[in-house]
C-alpha positions in Angstrom: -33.2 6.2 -37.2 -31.3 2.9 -38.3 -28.6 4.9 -40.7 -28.1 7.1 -37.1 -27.7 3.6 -35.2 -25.0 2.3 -37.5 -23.1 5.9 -37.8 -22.9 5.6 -33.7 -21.9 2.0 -33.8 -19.1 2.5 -36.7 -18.0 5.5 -34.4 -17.6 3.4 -31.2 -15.6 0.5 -33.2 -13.4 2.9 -34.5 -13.0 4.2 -30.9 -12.2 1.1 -29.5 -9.4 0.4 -32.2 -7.5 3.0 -32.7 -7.3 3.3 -28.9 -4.5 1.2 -27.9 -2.2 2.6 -31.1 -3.0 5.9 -29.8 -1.3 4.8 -26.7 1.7 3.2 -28.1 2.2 6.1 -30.3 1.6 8.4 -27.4 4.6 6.2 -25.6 6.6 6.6 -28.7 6.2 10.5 -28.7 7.0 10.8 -25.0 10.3 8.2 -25.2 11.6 10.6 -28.1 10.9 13.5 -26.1 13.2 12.1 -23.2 15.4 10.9 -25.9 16.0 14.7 -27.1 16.0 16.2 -23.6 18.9 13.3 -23.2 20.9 14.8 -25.6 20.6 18.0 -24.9 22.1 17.4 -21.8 24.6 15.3 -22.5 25.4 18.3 -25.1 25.6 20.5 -21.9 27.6 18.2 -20.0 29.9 18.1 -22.2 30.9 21.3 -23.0 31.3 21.9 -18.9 33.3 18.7 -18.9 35.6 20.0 -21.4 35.8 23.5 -20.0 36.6 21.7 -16.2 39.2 19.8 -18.5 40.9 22.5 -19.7 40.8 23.9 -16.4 42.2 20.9 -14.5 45.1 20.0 -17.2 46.4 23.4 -16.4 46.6 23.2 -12.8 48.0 19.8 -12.8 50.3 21.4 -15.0 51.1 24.3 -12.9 51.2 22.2 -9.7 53.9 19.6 -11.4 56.0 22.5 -12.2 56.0 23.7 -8.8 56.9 20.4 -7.5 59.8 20.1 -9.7 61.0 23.6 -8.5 60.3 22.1 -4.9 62.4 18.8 -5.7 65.3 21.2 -7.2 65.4 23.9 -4.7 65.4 20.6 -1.5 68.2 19.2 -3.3 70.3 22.6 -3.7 69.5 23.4 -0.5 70.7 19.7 0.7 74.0 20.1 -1.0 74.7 23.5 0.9 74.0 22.3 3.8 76.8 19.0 3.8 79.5 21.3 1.9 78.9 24.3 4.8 78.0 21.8 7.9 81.5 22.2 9.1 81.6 25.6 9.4 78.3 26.9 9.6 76.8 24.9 12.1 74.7 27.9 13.7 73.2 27.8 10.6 72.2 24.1 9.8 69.2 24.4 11.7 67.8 27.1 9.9 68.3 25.5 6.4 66.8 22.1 7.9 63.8 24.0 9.1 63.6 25.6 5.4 63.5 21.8 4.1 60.7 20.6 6.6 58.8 23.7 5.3 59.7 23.1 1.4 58.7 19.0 2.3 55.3 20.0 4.3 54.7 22.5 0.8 55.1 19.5 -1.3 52.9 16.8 0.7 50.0 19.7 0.2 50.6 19.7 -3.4 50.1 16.0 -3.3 46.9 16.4 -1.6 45.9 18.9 -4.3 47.0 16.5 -7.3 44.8 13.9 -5.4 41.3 16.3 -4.7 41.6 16.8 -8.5 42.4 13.3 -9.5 39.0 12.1 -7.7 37.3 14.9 -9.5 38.4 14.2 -12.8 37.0 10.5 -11.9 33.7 11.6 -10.9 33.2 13.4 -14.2 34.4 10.8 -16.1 31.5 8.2 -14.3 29.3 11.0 -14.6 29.5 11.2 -18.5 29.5 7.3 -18.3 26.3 7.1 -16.3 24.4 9.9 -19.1 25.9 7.8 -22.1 24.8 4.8 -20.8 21.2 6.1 -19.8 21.2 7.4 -23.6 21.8 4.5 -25.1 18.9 2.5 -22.8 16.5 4.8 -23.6 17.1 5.0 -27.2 17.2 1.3 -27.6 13.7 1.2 -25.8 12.5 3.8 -28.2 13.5 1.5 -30.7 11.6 -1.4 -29.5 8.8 0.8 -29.1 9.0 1.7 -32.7 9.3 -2.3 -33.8 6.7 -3.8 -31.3 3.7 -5.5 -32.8 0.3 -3.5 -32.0 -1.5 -3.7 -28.9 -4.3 -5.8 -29.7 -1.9 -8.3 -31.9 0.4 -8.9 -29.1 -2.6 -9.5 -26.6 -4.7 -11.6 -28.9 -1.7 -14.0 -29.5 -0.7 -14.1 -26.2 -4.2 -14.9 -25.4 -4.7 -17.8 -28.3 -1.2 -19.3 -26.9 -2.5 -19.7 -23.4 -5.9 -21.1 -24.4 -4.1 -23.4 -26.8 -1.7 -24.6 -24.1 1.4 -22.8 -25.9 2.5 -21.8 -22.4 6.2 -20.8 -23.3 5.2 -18.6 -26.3 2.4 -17.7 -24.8 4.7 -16.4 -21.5 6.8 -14.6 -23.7 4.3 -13.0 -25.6 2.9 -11.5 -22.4 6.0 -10.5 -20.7 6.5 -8.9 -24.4 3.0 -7.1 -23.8 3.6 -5.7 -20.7 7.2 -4.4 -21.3 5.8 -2.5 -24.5 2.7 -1.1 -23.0 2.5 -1.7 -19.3 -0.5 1.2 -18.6 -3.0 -0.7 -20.4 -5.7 -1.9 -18.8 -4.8 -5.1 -20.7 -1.4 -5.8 -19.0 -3.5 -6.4 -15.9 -5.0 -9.2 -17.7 -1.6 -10.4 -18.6 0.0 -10.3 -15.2 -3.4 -12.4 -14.2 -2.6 -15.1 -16.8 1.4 -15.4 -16.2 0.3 -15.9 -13.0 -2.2 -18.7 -14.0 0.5 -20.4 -16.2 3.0 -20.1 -12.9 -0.1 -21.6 -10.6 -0.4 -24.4 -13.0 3.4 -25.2 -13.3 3.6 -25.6 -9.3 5.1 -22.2 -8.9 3.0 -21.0 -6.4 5.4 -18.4 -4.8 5.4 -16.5 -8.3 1.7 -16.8 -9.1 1.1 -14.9 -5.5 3.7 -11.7 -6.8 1.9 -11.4 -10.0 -1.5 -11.8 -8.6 -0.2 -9.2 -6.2 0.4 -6.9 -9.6 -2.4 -7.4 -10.7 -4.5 -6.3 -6.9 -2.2 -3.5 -6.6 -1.1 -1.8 -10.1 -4.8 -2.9 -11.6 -7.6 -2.4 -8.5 -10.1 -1.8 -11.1 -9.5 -4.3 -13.9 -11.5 -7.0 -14.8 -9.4 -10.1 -13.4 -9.3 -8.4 -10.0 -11.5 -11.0 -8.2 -10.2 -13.6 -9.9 -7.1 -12.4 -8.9 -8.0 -12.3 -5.0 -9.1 -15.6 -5.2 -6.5 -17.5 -7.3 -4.2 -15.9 -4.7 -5.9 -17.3 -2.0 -5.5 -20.9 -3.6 -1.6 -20.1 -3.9 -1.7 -19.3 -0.3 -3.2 -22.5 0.9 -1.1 -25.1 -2.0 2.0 -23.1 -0.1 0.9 -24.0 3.8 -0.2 -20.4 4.6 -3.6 -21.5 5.5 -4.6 -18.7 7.6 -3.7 -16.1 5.1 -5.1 -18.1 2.1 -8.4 -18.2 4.5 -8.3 -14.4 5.1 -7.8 -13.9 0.9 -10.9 -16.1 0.0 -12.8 -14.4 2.8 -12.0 -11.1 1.7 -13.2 -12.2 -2.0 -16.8 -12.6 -0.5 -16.9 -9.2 1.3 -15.7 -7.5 -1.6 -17.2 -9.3 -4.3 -20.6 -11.1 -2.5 -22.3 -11.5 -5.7 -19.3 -12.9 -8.2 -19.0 -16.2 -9.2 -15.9 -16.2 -7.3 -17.7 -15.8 -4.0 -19.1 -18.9 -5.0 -16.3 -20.5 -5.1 -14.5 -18.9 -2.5 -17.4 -20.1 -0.2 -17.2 -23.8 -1.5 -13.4 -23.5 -0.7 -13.6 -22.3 2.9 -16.5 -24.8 3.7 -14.7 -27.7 2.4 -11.6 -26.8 4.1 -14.0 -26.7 7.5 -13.1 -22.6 7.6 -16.9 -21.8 8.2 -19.2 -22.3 10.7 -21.8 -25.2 10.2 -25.1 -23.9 8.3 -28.2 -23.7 11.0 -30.7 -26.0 11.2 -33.5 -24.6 10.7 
């Protein structure tokens, strides 16, 4: 019975290890996935781009021949009409009409050289914008690659907040959470950046990550304390009614947890609570 005992136990610490690398590998695989599908695309992209190109540097060089055609025939046409005006007046208005058409042909091939000229822009921003989402994405596959383990970057995190080390230890967790932000543990984290905010007067930012933690985490572990810490913030920023409501809700939700407890001593020295019966 005892060699089954310690076969189970080995079994569930080896569980519990390799867990969190499973997940950061897991994020790795999926990051490089994106990063390939990426690429494909911008491979795509850029064989219509260049086809559209080739398309569009022909027209624009179709349309500028036209225009110079345009420009010659309006000036040949101008010349006939002052060398024949003095004899052929009947027909100077026919010629001029044949200018206002050739000018009206040539304001509609501007408007064509324009319609292409804001498409040529849009594909260039386009290929810009899928470059540029490349590059982030690599680059956070990267990091991904070169963060420190799970448990590491928690456990020093943690050791840095106990030992005071707020600044490390606030970059350590912000570290944490950008590498592997579905953990259960970056709850955790978002509970103590909030605690080191709370205890550096920065109440407004201890509320938001509190708030993280209530609605990204419902089910963690630092969820009560979480409710009530907010409910402290609340208060220490003058929003006594809704710092009330927060510690009440702590007791309704959580009747049994030590921070019931103190959510009750909070309410009844703050005269929230009606007077205990005499019995």
């Amino acid at each position: 019975m005892k060699p089954n005992r310690i076969s189970l136990a080995l079994a569930f610490f080896l569980v519990v290890w390799l867990a969190p690398a499973f997940a950061a590998n897991k994020d790795i695989i999926e990051l490089q996935a994106q990063v390939t599908q990426l690429q494909q695309q911008m491979t795509q992209m850029k064989q219509s781009f260049d086809e559209r190109m080739g398309v569009m540097k022909n027209l624009l060089e179709q349309n500028a021949t036209v225009a110079n055609k345009v420009n010659v025939a309006i000036e040949n046409l101008q010349a006939s009409i002052n060398k024949q005006q003095s004899d052929h007046s009947a027909q100077s208005d026919q010629l001029s009409g044949q200018i206002q058409a050739l000018n009206d042909s040539i304001d509609e091939l501007k408007v064509r050289l324009a319609k292409l000229s804001k498409q040529f822009e849009d594909m260039q921003a386009a290929q810009q914008s899928m470059a540029s989402q490349q590059a982030q994405t690599q680059q956070k596959a990267q990091e991904m690659a070169q963060a420190p383990a799970p448990d590491v970057l928690y456990n020093n995190a943690l050791r840095d907040f106990n030992g005071g080390n707020n600044d490390l230890a606030t970059q350590e967790f912000n570290d944490y959470i950008k590498f592997y932000p579905n953990t259960d543990l970056a709850g955790n984290a978002y509970f103590y950046l909030a605690e080191m905010s709370y205890k550096a007067g920065d109440y407004q930012k201890a509320v938001t990550n509190y708030d993280l933690v209530l609605q990204n985490f419902p089910g963690g572990s630092k969820t009560a304390s979480a409710e009530l810490r907010k409910g402290y913030a609340l208060i220490e920023l003058g929003k006594q009614d809704e710092g009330v409501q927060e510690l009440k809700r702590v007791i309704q939700r959580y009747p049994k947890s030590t921070e019931a407890v103190q959510a009750h001593d909070k309410l009844r020295k703050m005269g929230a609570l009606p007077p205990a019966r005499s019995r």
